[in-house]
C-alpha positions in Angstrom: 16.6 -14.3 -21.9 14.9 -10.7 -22.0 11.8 -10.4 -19.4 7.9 -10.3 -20.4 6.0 -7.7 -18.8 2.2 -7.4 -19.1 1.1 -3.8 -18.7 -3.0 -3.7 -18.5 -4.4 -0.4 -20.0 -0.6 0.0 -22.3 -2.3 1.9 -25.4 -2.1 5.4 -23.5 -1.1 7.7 -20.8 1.0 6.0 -18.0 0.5 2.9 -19.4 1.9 3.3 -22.9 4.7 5.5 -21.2 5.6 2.4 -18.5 5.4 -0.2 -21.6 8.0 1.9 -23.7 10.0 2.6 -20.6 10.1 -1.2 -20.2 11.0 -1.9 -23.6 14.1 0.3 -23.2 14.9 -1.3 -20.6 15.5 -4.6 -22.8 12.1 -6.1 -21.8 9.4 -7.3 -24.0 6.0 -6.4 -23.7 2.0 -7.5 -23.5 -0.5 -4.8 -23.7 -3.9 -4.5 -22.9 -6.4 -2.2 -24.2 -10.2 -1.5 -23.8 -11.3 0.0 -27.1 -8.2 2.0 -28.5 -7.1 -0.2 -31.0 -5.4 1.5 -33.0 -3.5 3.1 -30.4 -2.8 0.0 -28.8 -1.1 -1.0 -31.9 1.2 2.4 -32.3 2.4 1.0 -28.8 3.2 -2.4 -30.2 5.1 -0.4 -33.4 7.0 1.5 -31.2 8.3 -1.1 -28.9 9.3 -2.9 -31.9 11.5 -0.4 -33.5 13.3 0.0 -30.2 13.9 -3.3 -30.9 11.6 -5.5 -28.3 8.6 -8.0 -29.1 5.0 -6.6 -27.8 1.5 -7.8 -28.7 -1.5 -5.6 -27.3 -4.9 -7.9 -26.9 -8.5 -6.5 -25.9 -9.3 -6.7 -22.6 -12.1 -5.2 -20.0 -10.3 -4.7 -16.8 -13.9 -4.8 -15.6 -15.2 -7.7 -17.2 -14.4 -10.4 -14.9 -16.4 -13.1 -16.9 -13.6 -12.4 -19.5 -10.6 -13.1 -17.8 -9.8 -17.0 -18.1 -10.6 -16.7 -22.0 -7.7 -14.0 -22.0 -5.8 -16.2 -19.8 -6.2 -18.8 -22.6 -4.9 -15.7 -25.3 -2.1 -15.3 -23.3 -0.9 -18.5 -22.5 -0.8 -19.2 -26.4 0.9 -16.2 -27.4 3.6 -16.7 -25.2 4.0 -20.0 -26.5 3.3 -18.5 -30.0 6.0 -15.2 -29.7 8.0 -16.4 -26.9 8.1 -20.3 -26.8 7.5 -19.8 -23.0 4.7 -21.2 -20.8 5.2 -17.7 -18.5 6.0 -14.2 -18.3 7.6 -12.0 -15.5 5.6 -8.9 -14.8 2.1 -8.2 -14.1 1.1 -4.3 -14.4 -1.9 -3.8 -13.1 -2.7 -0.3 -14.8 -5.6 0.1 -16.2 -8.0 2.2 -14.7 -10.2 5.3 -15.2 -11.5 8.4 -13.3 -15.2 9.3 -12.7 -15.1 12.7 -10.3 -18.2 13.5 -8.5 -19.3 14.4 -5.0 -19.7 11.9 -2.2 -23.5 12.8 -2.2 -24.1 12.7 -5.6 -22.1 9.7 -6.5 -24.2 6.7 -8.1 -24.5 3.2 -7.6 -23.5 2.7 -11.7 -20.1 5.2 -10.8 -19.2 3.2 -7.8 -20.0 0.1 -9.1 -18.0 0.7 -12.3 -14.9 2.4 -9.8 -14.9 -0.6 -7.5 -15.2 -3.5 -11.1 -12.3 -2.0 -12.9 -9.8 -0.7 -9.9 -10.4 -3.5 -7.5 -12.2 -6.6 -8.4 -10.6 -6.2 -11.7 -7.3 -6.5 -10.6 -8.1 -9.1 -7.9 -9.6 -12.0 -10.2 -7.6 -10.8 -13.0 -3.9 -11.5 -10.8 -6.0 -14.6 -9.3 -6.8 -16.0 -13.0 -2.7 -14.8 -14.6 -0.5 -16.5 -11.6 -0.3 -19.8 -13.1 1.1 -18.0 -16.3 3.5 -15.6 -13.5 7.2 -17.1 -13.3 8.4 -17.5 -10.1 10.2 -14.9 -8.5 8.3 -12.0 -10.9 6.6 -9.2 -9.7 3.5 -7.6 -9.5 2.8 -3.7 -9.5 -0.6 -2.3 -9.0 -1.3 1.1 -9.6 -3.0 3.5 -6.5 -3.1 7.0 -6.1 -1.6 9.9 -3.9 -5.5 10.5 -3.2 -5.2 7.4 -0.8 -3.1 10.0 1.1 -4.2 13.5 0.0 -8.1 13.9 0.2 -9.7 15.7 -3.1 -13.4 16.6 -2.8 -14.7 14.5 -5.5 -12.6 11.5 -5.2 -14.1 9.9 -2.7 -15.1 6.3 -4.5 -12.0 6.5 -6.7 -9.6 6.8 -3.9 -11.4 4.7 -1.9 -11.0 1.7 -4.1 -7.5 2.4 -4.4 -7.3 2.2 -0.8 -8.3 -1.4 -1.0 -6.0 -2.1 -3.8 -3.0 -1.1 -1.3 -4.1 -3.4 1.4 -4.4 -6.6 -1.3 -1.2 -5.3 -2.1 0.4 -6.2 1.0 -1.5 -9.5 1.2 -0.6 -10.6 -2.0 2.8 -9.7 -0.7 2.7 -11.7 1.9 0.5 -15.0 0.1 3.0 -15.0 -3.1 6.7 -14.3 -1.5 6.9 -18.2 -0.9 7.3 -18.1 -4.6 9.5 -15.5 -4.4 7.0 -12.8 -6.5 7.9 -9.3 -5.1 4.3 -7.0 -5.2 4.5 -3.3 -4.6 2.2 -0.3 -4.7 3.2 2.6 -6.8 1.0 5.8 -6.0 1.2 8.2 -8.6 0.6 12.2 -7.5 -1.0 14.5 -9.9 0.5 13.5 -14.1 -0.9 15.2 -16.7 -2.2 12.7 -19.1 -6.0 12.9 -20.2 -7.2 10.6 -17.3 -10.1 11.6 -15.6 -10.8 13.6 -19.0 -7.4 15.6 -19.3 -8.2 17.5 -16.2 -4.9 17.4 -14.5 -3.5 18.8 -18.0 -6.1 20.9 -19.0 -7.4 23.1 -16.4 -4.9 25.9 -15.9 -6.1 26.7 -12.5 -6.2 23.4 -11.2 -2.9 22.7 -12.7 -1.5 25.8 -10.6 -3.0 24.9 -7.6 -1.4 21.5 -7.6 1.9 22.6 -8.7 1.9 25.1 -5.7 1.3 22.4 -3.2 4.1 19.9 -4.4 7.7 20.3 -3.5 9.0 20.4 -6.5 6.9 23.2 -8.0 4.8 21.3 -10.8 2.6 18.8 -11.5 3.8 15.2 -13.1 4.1 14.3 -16.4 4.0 10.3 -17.9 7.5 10.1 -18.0 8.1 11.0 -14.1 6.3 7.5 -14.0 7.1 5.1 -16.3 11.1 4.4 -16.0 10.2 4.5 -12.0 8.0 1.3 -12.9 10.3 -0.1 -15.5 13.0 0.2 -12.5 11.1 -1.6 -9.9 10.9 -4.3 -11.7 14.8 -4.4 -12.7 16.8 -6.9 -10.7 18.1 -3.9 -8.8 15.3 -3.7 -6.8 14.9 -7.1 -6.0 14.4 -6.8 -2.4 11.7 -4.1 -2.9 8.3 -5.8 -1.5 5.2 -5.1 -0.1 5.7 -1.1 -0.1 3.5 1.6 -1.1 5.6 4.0 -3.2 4.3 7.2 -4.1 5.8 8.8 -7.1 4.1 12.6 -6.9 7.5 15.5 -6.7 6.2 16.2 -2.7 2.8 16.6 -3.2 1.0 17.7 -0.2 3.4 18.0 2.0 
């Protein structure tokens, strides 16, 4: 029986690269997406010409009050595609970046940081684990900013910082179950997060390539067969660890 794996924010970037990766893998897919429909559905084609099932569904990774109705979605597609009452993998991926100053940072940017990167993906695991099989696994996504500081970050990273500490609880709250949940800390990718600035600013670009170990900045695909291995049975024993996935970034 092929795995389910839920991938929150799966119609772009490191998302849509993990849920393909995934898919390769021999693992079906749910997607989330905010607004990109379209997109999200491109993912979906994809998968399914590797040969995988995958459904995308709306979701606000912010939107708390929205999670037990997509709870609801779920459980019924899973019945509906799968004629399962639970899937294996939970994602927790979707995300966005807002840079500005610590001093000039707003109550609407931190609020909106703080919804999306860590309440989000505390009530939104809290409202999926009756749908998670036992011994599944969770993977939420940090930063290398938790380690590396990046004037300009400050909320963002901060936010992550408090996703790896849930991580470890989690960890520790779910193993009796036998769910494995890991950190995985992504350096500098070039996608269009935070605007494309990590792929679009040439000078930036530089500068982090000259201060990573292996002499360039990430792309998607440094990331997503890392995640679509974690959760393989080869890492089984793989819990409650922060692994960052940047090429030697400031070292």
């Amino acid at each position: 029986m092929s795995t389910i794996s839920l991938v929150t924010g799966g119609s772009r970037g490191l998302g849509r690269n993990m849920a393909l990766a995934i898919a390769h893998r021999g693992g079906d897919v749910v997607i989330t997406y905010q607004s990109r429909a379209d997109d999200a559905q491109a993912v979906v084609a994809e998968i399914e010409a590797i040969g995988r099932k995958a459904v995308a569904f709306q979701l606000d990774s912010g939107d708390v009050g929205g999670f037990d109705a997509f709870a609801a979605r779920l459980r019924e597609s899973l019945r509906m595609h799968w004629n399962r009452d639970r899937f294996d993998h939970l994602v927790n991926n979707a995300g966005h970046g807002d840079y500005a100053a610590f001093d000039a940072t707003t109550t609407a940017q931190f609020d909106r940081l703080v919804d999306v990167h860590f309440k989000g993906v505390f009530f939104l695991t809290q409202a999926l684990l009756p749908l998670i099989a036992d011994g599944g696994r969770i993977v939420n996504l940090s930063s290398g900013l938790t380690r590396m500081s990046l004037p300009g970050y400050a909320a963002y990273a901060a936010t992550k910082g408090a996703v790896e500490v849930l991580t470890r609880y989690l960890a520790k709250e779910l193993g009796p179950r036998g769910i494995a949940v890991n950190t995985v800390a992504p350096g500098a990718i070039e996608t269009d997060f935070g605007g494309g600035v990590v792929r679009d600013n040439a000078d930036l670009n530089a500068h982090l390539a000259s201060v990573t170990a292996l002499g360039r900045v990430g792309v998607a695909d440094d990331i997503g067969p890392m995640v679509a291995s974690l959760l393989g049975t080869d890492n089984r024993w793989v819990n409650a660890q922060r692994i960052e996935v940047s090429g030697g970034q400031g070292l």
